[in-house]
C-alpha positions in Angstrom: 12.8 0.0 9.8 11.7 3.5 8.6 14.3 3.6 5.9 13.7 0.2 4.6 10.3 0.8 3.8 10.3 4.2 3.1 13.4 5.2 0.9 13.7 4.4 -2.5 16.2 1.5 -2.0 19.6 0.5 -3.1 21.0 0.5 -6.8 20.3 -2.5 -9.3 24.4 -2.8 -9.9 24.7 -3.6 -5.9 26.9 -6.8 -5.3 25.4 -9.9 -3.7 28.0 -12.4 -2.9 28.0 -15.7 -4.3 26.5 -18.8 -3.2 23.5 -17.5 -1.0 20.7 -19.3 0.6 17.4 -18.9 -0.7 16.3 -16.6 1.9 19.5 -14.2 1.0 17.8 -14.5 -2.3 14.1 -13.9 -1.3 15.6 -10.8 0.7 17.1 -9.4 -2.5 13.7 -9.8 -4.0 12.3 -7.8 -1.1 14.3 -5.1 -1.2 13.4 -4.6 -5.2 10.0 -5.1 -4.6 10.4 -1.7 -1.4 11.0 0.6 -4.6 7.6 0.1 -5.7 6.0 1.1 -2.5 3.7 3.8 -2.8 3.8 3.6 -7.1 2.7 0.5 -7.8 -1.2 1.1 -6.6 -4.0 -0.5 -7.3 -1.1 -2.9 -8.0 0.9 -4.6 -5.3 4.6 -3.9 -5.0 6.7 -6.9 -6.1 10.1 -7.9 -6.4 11.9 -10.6 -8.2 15.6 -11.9 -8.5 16.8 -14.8 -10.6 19.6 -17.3 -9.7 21.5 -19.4 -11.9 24.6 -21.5 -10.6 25.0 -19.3 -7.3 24.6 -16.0 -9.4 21.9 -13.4 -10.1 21.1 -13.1 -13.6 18.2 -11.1 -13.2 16.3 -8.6 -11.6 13.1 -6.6 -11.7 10.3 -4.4 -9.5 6.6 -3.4 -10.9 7.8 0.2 -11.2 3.6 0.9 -11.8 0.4 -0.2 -12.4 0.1 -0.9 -16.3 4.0 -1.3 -16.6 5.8 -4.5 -16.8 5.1 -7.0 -14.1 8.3 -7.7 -12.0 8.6 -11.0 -13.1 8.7 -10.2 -16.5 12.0 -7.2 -15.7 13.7 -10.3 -14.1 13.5 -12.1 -17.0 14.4 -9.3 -19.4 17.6 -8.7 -17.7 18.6 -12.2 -17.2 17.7 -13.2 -21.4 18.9 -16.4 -22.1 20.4 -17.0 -18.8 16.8 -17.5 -17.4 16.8 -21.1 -19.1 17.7 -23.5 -16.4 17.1 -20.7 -13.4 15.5 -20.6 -10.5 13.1 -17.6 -10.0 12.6 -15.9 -6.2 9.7 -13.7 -6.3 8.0 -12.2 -3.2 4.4 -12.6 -4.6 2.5 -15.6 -6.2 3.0 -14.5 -10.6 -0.4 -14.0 -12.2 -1.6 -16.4 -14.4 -4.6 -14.8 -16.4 -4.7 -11.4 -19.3 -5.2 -7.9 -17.5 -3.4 -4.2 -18.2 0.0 -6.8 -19.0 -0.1 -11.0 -19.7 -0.1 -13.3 -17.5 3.4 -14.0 -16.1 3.1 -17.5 -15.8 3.0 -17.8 -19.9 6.5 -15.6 -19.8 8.5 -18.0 -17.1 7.5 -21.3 -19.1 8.7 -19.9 -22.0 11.6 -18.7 -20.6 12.4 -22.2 -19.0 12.7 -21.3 -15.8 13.0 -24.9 -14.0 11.9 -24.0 -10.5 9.9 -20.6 -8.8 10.4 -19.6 -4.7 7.4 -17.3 -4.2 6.9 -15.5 -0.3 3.5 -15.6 -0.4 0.2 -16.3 -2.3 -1.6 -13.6 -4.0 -4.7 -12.7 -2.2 -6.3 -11.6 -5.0 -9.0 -14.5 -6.0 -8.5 -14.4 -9.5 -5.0 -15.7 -8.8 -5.0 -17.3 -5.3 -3.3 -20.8 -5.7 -3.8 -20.9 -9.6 -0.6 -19.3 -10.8 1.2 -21.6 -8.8 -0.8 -24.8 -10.2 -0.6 -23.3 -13.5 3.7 -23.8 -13.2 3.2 -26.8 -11.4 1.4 -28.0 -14.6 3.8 -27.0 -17.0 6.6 -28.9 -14.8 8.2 -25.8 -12.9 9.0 -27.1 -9.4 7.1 -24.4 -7.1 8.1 -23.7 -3.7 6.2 -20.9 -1.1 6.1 -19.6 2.1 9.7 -18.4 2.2 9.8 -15.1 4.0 5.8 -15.2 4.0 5.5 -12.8 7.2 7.8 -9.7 5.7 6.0 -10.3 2.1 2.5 -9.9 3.3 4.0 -7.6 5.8 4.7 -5.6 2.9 1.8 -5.8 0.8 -0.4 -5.7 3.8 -2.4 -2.1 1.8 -3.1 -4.7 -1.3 -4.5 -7.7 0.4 -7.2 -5.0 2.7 -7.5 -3.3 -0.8 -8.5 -6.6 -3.3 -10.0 -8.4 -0.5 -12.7 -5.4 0.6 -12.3 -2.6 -2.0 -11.3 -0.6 0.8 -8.1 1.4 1.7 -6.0 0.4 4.6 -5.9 2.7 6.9 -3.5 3.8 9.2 -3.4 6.4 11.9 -0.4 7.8 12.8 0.3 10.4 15.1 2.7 12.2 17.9 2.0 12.4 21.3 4.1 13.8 24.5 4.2 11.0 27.4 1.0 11.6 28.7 -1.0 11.1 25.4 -1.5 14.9 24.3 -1.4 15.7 21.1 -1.6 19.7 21.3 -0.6 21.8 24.4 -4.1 23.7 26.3 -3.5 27.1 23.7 -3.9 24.3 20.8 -0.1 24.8 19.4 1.3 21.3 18.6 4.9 22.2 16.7 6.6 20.1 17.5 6.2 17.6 19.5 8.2 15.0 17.6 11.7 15.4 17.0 13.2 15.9 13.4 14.1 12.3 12.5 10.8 11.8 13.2 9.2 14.7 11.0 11.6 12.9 8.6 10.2 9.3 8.3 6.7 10.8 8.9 7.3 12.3 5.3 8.6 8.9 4.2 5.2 7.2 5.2 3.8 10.4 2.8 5.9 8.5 0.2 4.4 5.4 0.1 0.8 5.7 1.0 -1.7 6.6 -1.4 -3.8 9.3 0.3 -3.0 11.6 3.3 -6.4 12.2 5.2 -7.0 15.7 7.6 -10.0 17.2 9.3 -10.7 21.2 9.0 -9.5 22.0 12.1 -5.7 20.7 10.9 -5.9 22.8 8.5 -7.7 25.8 9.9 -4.5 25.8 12.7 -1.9 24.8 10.8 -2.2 25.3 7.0 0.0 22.5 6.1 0.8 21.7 2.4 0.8 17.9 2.9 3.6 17.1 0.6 6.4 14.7 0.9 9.5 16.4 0.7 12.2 13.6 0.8 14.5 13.8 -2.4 12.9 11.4 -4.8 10.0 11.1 -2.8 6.5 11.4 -5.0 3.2 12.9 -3.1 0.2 11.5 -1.8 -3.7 12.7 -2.9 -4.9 15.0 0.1 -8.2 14.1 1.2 -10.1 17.0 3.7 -12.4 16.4 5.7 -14.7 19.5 5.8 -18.2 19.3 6.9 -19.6 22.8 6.1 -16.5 24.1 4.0 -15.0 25.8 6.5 -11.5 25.9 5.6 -10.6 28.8 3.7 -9.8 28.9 0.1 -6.5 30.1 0.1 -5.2 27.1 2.5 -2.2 25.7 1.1 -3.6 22.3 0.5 -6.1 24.1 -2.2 -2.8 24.6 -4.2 -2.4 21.9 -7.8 0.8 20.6 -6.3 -0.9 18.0 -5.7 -4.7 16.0 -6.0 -6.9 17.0 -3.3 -10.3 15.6 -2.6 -12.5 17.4 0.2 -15.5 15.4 1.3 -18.3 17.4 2.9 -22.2 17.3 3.5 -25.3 18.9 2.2 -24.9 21.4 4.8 -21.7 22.9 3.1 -23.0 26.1 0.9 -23.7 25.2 -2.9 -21.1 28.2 -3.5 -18.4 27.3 -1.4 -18.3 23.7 -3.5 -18.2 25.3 -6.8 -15.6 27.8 -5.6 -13.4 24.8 -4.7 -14.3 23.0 -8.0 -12.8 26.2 -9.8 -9.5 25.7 -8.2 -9.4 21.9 -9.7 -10.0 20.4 -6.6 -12.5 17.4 -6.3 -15.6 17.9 -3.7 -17.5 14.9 -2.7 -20.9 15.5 -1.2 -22.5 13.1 1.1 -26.2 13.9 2.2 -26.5 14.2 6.2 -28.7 15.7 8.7 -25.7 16.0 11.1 -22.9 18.1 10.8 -20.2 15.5 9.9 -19.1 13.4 7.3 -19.5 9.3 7.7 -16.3 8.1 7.4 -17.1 4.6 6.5 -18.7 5.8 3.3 -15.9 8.4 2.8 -13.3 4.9 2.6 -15.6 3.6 -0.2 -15.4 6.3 -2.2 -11.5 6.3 -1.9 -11.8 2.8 -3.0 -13.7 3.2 -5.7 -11.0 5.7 -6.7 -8.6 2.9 -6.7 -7.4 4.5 -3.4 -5.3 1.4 -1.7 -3.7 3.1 1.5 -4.4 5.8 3.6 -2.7 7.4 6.3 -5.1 9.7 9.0 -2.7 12.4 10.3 -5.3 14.9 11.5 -5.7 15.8 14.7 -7.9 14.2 18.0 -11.4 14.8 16.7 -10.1 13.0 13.3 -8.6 10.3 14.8 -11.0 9.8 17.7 -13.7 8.9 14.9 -11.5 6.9 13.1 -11.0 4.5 16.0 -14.7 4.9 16.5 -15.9 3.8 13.7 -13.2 0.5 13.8 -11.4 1.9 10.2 -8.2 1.8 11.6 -5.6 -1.0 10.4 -2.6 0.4 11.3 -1.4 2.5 14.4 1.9 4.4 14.3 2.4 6.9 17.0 5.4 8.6 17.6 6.2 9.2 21.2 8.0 11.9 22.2 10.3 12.4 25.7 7.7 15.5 26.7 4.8 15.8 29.2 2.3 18.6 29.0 -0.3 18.4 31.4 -3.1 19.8 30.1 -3.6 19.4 26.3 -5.4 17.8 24.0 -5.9 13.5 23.6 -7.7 11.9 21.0 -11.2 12.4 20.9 -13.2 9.3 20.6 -16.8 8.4 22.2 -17.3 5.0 22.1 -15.1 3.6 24.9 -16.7 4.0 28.4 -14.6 1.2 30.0 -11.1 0.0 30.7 -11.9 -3.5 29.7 -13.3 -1.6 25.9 -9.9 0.0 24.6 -8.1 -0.8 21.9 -5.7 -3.0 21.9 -2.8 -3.8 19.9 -1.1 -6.7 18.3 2.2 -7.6 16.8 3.4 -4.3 18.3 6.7 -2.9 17.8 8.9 -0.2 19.1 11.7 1.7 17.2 13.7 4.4 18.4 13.8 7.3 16.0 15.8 10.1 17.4 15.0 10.9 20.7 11.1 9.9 19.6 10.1 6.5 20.2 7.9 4.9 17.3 5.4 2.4 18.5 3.6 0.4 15.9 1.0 -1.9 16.1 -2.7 -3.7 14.4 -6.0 -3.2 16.7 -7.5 -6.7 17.3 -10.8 -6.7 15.5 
């Protein structure tokens, strides 16, 4: 599961026999439409194949936002071959004029005869219309085919266009009894190495990467991704009073950072960070802490579409608090500590109050176990 979200995918030339079904099809359009993960934003990632007497004549991903719709690199590659097709494409094509034209206009033109699309786009500008306008023009239209893995897989774009929010997912290792830190505060590593290993391929595919000051303070991580190929995500700190010191590696222009902190950070600690290119966002607050809700509209207003909490308990704790996360991903791992440190959270008094998780999942990564899962609302 890891891999097939997180790695790149396979290579354009791969072979696909003969004479599919149309959910072998759909499935080829899927795995195009991985390689945009993380690259596509404030874009969804979309894939497209097209078939024409049992063969594919085309294919195409969004590769990024203000490039060529996927549709639209289907059709490319296929040329005249497209007249007559049938197009599988894992999101509803837009029909109206933004950074590229609509693709609707492009698969009339090219004839395309009939379109199998995964899911409707969320977005409302779209919703339903692309599909009516191909109806209109005499394209036979089918949807729903795959539905669950194509919204599964655009799942950051639909919270994204639908609040102006990121999607937010915390993700986190934990021994068997829940700590997260050992009782002297050390925490490397709990998780085993194939685990370390897709934790950097989340880093490649969601937009932001969010800490507390304490992380960083203990740890000094660069929050990179460093998977061959792998691209990485804006750091956002979460620093109250600008505690963290300048030097920390996250400070460093490897990367975008943005550090979020309150009026009761010093004026000359902000414009010290400013020097080093990295962006400070200052919310007013009597208390010492940052509100995280309006931290998440910022991002979004930033065109932010995903981000993934890997700080530590007090991070996460608020997080959960606060009802921002989407997403769990913990990674269990075959240890027991005693004494250590859980997450942090104050809001939940009472058994019959905790969190609890839908359409969860367990993958065994290593000797880890991954456990994956959406809080009810």
């Amino acid at each position: 599961m890891i891999s097939d979200q997180n790695e790149p995918g396979g290579s354009l030339t791969r072979k696909v026999p003969a004479e599919l079904s149309g959910e072998n099809y759909m499935n080829e359009a899927l795995v195009l439409a991985r390689k945009g993960l993380g690259r596509t934003s404030p874009n969804p990632a979309v894939g497209c194949a097209i078939v024409k007497d049992g063969e594919i004549v085309g294919r195409g991903w969004h590769k990024k936002a203000g490039g060529p719709h996927a549709e639209i690199e289907a059709l490319k590659e296929a040329g005249a071959k497209a007249k007559g097709a049938t197009m599988y494409v894992t999101l509803e094509p837009c029909c109206h004029q933004g950074k590229t034209g609509p693709c609707t206009k492009a698969i009339i033109e090219a004839g395309i005869t009939k379109v199998v699309v995964a899911t409707r786009d969320p977005n409302q500008i779209v919703c339903g219309r692309g599909c009516e306008e191909l109806r209109l023009a005499g394209i036979e239209v089918e949807t729903g085919l795959l539905e669950e893995v194509a919204k599964r897989l655009n799942e950051a774009f639909e919270k994204y266009i639908t609040t102006k929010t990121p999607f937010v997912v915390a993700k986190a290792a934990l021994t068997l009894d829940g700590k997260m830190s050992a009782a002297d505060g050390s925490s490397k590593w709990i998780s085993c190495e194939e685990s370390r290993r897709a934790g950097h391929g989340l880093r490649n595919i969601y937009d932001a990467i969010m800490v507390g000051a304490n992380t960083l303070i203990k740890d000094n991580p660069l929050l990179t991704c460093r998977i061959e190929g792998g691209r990485n995500p804006i750091r956002v700190v979460i620093d109250s009073v600008l505690k963290v010191p300048l030097n920390a590696k996250v400070f460093n222009k490897e990367a975008r950072t943005i550090v979020f902190t309150t009026t009761n950070a010093p004026k000359k600690r902000a414009a010290e960070l400013k020097r080093k290119g990295v962006e400070v966002v200052v919310f007013s607050s009597k208390k010492k802490e940052v509100d995280l809700r309006k931290v998440m509209k910022e991002l979004g207003k930033r065109e932010i579409m995903s981000v993934m909490i890997e700080g530590g308990p007090t991070l996460l704790g608020s997080a959960f608090d606060a009802g921002l996360v989407d997403k769990v991903m913990f990674f269990i791992a075959p240890k027991v500590l005693g004494e250590g440190t859980s997450i942090r959270g104050n809001k939940i008094k009472d058994i019959k109050d905790a969190i609890q998780l839908d359409k969860v999942e367990t993958y065994g990564i290593g000797s880890d176990l991954l456990v994956l899962g959406y809080p009810k609302k």
